[in-house]
C-alpha positions as CSV (number, residue, x, y, z in Angstrom):
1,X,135.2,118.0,84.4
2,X,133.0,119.6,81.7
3,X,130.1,117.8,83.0
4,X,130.1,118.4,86.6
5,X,130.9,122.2,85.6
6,X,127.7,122.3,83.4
7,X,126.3,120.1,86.2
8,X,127.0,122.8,88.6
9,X,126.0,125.8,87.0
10,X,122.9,124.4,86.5
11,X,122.5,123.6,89.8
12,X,123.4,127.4,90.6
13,X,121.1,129.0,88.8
14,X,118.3,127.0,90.1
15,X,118.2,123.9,87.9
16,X,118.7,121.2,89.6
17,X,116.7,118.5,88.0
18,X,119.0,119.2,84.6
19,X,122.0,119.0,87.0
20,X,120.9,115.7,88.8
21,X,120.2,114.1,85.0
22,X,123.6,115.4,83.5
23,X,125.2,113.6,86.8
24,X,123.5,111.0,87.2
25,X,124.6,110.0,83.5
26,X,128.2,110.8,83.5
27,X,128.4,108.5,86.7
28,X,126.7,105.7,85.1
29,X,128.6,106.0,81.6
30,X,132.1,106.6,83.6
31,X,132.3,109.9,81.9
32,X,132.2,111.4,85.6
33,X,134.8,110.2,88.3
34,X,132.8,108.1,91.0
35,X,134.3,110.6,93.6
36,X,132.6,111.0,97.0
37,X,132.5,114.7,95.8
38,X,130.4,113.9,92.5
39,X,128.1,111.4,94.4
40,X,127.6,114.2,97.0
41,X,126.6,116.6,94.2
42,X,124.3,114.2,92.6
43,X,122.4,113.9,96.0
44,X,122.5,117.7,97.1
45,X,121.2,118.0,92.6
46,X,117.9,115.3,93.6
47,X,117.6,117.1,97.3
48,X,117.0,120.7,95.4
49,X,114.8,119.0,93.5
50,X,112.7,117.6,96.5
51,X,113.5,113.7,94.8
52,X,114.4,112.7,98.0
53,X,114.0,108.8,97.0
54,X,116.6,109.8,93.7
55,X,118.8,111.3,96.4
56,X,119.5,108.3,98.7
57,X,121.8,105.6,96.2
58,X,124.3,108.6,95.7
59,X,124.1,109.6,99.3
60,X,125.0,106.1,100.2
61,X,127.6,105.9,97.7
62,X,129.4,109.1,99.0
63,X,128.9,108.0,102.8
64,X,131.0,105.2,101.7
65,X,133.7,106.4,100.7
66,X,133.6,109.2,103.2
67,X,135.7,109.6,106.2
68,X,133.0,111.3,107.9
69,X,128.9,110.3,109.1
70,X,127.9,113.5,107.5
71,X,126.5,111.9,104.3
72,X,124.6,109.2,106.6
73,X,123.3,111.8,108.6
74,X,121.6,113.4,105.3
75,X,120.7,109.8,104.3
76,X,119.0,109.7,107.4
77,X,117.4,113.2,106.5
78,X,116.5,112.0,103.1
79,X,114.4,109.2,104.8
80,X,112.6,111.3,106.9
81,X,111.3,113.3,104.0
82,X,109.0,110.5,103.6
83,X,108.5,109.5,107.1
84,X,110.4,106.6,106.8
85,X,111.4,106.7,110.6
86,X,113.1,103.0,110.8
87,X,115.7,103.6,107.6
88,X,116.2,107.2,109.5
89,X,117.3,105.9,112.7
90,X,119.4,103.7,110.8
91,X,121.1,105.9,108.8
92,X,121.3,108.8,111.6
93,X,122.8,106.1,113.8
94,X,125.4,104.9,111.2
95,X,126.4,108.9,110.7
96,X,126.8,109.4,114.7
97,X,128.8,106.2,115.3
98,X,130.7,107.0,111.5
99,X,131.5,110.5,113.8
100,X,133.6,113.7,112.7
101,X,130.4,115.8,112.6
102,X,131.5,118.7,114.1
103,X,128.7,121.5,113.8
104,X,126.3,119.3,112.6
105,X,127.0,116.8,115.7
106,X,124.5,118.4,118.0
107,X,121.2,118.5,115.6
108,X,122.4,115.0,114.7
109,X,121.4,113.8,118.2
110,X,118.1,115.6,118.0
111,X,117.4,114.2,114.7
112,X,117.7,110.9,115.6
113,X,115.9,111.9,119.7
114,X,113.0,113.0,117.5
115,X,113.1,109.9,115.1
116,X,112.9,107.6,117.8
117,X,110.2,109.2,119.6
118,X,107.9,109.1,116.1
119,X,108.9,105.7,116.5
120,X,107.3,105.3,119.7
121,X,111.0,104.7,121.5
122,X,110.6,106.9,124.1
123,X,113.3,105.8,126.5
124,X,115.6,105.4,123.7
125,X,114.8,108.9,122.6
126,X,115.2,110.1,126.3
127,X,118.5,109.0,126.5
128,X,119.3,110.2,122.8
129,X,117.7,113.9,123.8
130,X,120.7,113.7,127.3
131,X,123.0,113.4,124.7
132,X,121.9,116.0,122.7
133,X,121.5,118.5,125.9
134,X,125.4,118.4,126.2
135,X,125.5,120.5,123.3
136,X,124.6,124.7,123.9
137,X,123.1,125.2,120.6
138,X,120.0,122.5,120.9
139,X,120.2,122.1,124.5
140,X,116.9,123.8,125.1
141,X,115.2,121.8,122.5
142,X,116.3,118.8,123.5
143,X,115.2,119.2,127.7
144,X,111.8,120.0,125.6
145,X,111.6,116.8,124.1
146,X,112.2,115.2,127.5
147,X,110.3,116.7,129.4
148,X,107.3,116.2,126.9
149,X,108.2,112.5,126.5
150,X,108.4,112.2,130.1
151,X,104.8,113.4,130.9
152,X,104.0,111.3,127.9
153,X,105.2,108.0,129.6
154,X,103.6,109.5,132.7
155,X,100.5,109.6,131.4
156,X,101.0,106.2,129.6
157,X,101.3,104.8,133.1
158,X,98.5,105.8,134.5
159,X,96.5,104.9,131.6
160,X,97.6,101.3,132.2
161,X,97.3,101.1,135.9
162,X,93.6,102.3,135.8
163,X,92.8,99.6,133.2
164,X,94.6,96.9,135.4
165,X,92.1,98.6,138.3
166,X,89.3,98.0,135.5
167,X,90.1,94.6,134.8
168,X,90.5,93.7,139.1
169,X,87.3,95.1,139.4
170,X,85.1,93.3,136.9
């Protein structure tokens, strides 16, 4: 308990690389309870500390024993820091399906809209962006993305059909 006090305080007054390391040892040496609590902390300790690759073991380890996606969802977030679009859409899609979101639900499904359009999914995304629009608070932002993807797709079309024209013609 000492630990993850010291752990915290550090991490309150803006240290948290010395909280991460004081964590991150007291789970490895069983002096700190594996609790999805602890994990958490050592995630939110590396996040503060922009080590997003330091962050996503302990994220993973809290998700598990979680009975929410929430921790997935941050996984998914963690990934994204380094544009690692294909472990995001994983992890966001684990957090969704994993569910009991609650406020979080609705950027959740933006998240992953936006994930999948970087990933060049864009009627995956289109559908993932309806679901998002049935939420008030990113509703807006998700008919954006739609409507942007769908003049993309438009576009991409009509690209294609004037090079199948091209190719008749030679």
């Amino acid at each position: 308990k000492e630990k993850v006090t010291l752990a915290q305080l550090y991490l309150y007054n803006d240290y948290p690389y010395k909280a991460a390391k004081i964590l991150a040892e007291g789970l490895t040496d069983k002096s700190i309870e594996p609790t999805e609590k602890n994990w958490e902390l050592l995630a939110n300790s590396w996040m503060h500390a922009r080590e997003w690759q330091k962050s996503r073991s302990p994220l993973l380890n809290a998700a598990k024993k979680s009975k929410t996606g929430k921790h997935y969802i941050q996984l998914g977030q963690a990934y994204i820091q380094d544009e690692d679009w294909e472990q995001a859409e994983k992890y966001l899609v684990k957090g969704l399906d994993k569910g009991k979101l609650e406020k979080r639900e609705a950027e959740s499904w933006l998240t992953l809209g936006i994930t999948q359009s970087k990933l060049e999914k864009y009627e995956a995304a289109i559908k993932t962006f309806r679901k998002a629009g049935d939420f008030d608070d990113v509703a807006t932002d998700a008919f954006r993305w739609i409507r942007s993807l769908e003049r993309r797709l438009a576009k991409m079309n009509e690209e294609k059909k004037k090079k199948e024209q091209e190719a008749k013609n030679s």
